[in-house]
C-alpha positions in Angstrom: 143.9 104.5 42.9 145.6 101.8 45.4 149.0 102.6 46.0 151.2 99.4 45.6 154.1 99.5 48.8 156.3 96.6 50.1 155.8 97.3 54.1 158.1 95.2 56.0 156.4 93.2 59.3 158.3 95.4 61.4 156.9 98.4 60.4 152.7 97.2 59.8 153.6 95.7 63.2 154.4 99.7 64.9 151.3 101.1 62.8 148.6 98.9 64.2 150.2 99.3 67.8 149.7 102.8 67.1 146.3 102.8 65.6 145.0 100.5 68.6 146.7 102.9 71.3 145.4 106.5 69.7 141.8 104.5 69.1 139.8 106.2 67.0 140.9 109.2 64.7 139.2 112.6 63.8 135.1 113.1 64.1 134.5 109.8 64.4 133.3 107.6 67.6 133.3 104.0 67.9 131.2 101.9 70.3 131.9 98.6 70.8 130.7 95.6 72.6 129.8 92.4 73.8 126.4 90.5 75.0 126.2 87.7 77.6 123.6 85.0 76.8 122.5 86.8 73.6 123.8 85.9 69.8 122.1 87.9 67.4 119.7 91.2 67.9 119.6 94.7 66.7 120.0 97.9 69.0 119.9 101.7 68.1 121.1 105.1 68.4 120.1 108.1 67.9 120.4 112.0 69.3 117.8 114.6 70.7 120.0 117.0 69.6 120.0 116.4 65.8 124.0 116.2 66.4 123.3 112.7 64.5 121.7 112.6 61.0 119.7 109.6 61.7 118.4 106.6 63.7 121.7 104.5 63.3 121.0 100.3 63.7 123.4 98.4 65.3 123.8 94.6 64.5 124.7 92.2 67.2 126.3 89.3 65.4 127.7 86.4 67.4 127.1 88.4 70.9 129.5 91.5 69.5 128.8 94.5 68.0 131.4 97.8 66.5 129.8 100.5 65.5 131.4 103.8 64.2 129.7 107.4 63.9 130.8 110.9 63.0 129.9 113.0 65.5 131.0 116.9 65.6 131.8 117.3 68.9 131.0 116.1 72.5 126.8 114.8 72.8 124.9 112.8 74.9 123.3 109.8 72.3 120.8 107.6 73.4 121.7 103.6 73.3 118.4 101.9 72.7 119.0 98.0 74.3 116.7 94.8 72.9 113.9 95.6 75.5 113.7 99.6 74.2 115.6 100.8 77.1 116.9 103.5 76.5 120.3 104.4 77.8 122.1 107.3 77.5 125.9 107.8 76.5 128.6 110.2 76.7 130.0 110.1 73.2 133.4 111.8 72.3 135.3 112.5 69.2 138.5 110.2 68.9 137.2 107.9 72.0 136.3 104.7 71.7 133.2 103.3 74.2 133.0 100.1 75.5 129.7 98.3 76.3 129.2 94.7 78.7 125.6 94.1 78.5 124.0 91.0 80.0 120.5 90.2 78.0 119.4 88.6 81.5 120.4 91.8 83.6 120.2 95.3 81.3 119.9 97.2 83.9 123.4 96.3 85.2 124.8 97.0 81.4 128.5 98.5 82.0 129.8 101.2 79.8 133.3 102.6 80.1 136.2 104.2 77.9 135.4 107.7 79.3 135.2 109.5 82.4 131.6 110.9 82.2 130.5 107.1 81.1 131.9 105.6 83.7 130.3 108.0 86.4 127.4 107.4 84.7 127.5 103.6 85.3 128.7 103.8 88.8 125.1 105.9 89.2 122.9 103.3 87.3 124.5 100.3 89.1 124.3 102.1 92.6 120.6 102.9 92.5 119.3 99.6 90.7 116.5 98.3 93.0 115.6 102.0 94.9 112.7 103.5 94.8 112.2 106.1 91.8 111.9 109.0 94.3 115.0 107.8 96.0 116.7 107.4 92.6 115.6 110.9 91.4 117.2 112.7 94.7 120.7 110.7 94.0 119.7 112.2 89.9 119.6 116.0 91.3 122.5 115.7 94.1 124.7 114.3 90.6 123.6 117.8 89.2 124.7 119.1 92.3 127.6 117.8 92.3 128.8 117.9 88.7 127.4 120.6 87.0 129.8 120.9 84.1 129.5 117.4 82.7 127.1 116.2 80.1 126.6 113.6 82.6 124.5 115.5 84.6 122.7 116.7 81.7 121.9 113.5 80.5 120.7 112.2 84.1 118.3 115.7 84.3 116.7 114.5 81.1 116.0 111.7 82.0 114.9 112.0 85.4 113.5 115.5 85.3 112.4 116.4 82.2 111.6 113.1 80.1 109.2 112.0 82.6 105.7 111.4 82.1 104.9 113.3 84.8 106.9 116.5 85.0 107.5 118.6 88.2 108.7 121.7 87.1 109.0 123.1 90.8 111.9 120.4 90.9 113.2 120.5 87.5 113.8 124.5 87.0 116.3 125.0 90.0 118.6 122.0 88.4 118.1 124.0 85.1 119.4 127.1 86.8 122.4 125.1 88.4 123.3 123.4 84.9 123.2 126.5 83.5 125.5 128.1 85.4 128.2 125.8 84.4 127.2 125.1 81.0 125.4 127.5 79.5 126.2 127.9 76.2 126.0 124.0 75.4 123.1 123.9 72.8 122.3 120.4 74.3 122.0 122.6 77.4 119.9 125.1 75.7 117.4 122.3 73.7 116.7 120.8 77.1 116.1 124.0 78.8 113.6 124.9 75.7 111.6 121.9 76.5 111.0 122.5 79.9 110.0 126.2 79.6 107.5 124.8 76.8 106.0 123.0 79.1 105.4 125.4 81.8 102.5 127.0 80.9 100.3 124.1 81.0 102.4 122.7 84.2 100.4 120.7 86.9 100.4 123.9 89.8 100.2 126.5 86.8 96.9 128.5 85.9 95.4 127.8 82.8 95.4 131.0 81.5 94.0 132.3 78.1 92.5 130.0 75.6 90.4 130.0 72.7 88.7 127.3 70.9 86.7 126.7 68.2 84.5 123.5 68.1 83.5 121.5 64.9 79.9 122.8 65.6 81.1 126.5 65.4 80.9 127.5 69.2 84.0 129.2 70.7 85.2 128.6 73.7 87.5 130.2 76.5 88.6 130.4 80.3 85.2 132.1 80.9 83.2 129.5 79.7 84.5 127.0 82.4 84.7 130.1 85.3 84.3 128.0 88.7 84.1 124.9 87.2 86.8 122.0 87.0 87.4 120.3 83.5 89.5 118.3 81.0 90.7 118.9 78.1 91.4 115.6 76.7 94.0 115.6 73.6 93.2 112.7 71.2 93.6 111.4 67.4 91.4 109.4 65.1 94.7 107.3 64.3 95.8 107.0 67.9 94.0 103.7 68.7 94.5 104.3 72.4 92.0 107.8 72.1 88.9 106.2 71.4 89.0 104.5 74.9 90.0 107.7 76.3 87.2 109.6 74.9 84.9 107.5 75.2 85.5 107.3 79.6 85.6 111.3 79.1 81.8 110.6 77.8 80.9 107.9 80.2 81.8 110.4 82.8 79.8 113.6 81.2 77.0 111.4 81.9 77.2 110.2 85.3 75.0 111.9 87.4 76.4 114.6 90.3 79.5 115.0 88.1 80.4 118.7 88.3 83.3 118.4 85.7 82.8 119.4 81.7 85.3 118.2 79.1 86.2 119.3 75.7 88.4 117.1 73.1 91.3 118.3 71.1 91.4 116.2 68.3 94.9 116.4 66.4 93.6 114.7 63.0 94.0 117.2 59.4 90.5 115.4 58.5 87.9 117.2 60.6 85.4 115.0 59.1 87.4 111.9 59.6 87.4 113.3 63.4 83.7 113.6 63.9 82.6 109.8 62.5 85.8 108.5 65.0 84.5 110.4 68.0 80.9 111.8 67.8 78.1 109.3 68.0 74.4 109.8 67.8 73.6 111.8 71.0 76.5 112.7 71.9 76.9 116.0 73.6 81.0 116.2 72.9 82.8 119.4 72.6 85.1 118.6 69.8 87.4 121.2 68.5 89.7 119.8 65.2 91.6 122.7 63.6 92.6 120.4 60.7 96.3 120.9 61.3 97.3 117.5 63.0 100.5 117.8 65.0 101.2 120.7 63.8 98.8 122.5 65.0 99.9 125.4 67.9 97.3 123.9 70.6 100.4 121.1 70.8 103.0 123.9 72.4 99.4 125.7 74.0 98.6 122.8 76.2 101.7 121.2 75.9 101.2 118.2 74.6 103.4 115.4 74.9 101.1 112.5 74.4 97.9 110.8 72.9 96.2 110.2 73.9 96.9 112.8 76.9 95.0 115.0 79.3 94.8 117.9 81.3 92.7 118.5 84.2 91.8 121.5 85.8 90.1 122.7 89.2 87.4 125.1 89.8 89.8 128.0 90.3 91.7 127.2 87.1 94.5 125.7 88.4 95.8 122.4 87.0 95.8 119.5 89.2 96.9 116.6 86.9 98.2 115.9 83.2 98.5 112.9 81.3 96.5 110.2 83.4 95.2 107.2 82.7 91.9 105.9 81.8 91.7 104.6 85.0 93.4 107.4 87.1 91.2 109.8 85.1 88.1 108.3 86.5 89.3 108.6 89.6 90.5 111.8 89.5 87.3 112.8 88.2 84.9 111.7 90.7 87.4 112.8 93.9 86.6 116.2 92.8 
């Protein structure tokens, strides 16, 4: 039911200086902004931490956008720009953020209305044009520096643990040092899940225990590849990109002098629909297919983070390289 009151100009004048001044109220964060030489697009957030229910869109009309959120307390959400950049935002209860993006230059994109945004952009815009090692020193001295902040947490991810290559000799002592400061922060904790998931299969690790069953019924483990380098190359039937992959991994099996063996971890829950997209006539593959697709435990195993993905490992067990190329695998493969 709509009340019916007679406010006077006076006083709706005083209320909307005070709404503007407080911004916004409660659980709720607003994000608003403008685009230079850009009318009309669609950008997106969204949160690692599940601390929003969804993907949210936000509609650039006229080169402006306001967008509005709950959000129960303090997080780090991911701004998604036109080109799938993906920027990451300090977002606080009762603030209000303020965006200038320029379509033409998104790397210089300027977000302020907090503290910890604004350090943030002084970062990006200081280190646009290094070189990513350079950029990823200035990433850990912020860590360093301010350990407290969801800042730093935000510029760990994504230049120590959202990489495609991961160091974890790097990214664990950063861990420690967020820790420290913030460690009961279940963003904190999330992050620091992730990365020990992926130690065990960490380029430097040993491979340690495995056991595998093929489609044909062999099992295999460690002892079957004793003093001998392989790959175990992680693919899909409905991963376009893996037939490519696997079919260099057999191009390779037959090239003559190569000293390296290779089984395939196919993620499909068809295991017959696995065999017709990856075994040929004549082929000598070592598929295994548990029938569980992604959620089969070989993904945490072998840490898997993509596929079509890869992990390659040296006579003495070690692993010397994860994740390459079709091209990079080649050459990976016939340096060893």
């Amino acid at each position: 039911m709509i009340r019916k009151h007679i406010i006077s100009s006076v006083f709706l004048f005083l209320v909307l200086c005070l709404v503007t001044s407080c911004g916004v109220s409660g659980d709720k964060v607003r994000i608003k902004g403008t685009f230079k030489n850009l009318k009309q697009t669609d950008c997106f957030v969204y949160s690692e931490d599940g601390l929003l229910p969804r993907i949210d869109t936000i509609h650039v009309v006229d080169g402006e956008f306001d967008f509005e959120c709950t959000l129960p307390e303090k997080a780090i959400i991911n701004f998604v720009l036109p080109n799938y950049t993906i920027l990451p935002i300090i977002a606080e209860p009762g603030k209000t953020i303020r965006m200038k993006v320029d379509a033409g230059r998104l790397a210089e994109t300027e977000v302020t209305g907090t503290e910890e945004n604004e350090m943030l952009t002084t970062f990006r815009l200081g280190n646009i044009g290094k070189k990513e090692n350079d950029v990823r020193l200035a990433a850990a001295q912020f860590v360093h520096d301010n350990p407290g902040t969801l800042a730093a947490l935000a510029l760990f991810r994504k230049y120590y643990a959202e990489v495609e290559q991961i160091d974890i000799r790097s990214a664990q002592p950063l861990l420690a040092v967020l820790e420290k400061s913030q460690g009961k922060n279940i963003q904190l904790q999330n992050t620091k899940r992730f990365v020990e998931s992926l130690t065990s299969a960490a380029i430097g690790q040993a491979i340690g225990k495995f056991e595998l069953q093929t489609v044909d019924g062999k099992t295999l483990t460690q002892d079957d590849f004793a003093g001998t380098p392989f790959i175990i190359c992680f693919a899909a039937a409905w991963n376009g990109e893996s037939y490519p992959m696997v079919g260099k991994i057999k191009e390779l099996g037959r090239m003559e002098g190569n000293p390296c063996r290779a089984v395939v971890l196919s993620f499909d829950t068809d295991e017959k629909r696995a065999r017709e997209f990856f075994i040929h006539q004549g082929d000598e593959l070592l598929l295994v297919c548990d029938g569980k697709g992604i959620d089969s435990p070989l993904m945490q195993r072998f840490s898997v983070r993509y596929i079509p993905g890869n992990v390659i490992v040296d006579k003495k067990g070690v692993i010397i390289a994860r994740d390459l190329s079709v091209e990079a695998l080649e050459k990976q493969v016939r340096a060893l």
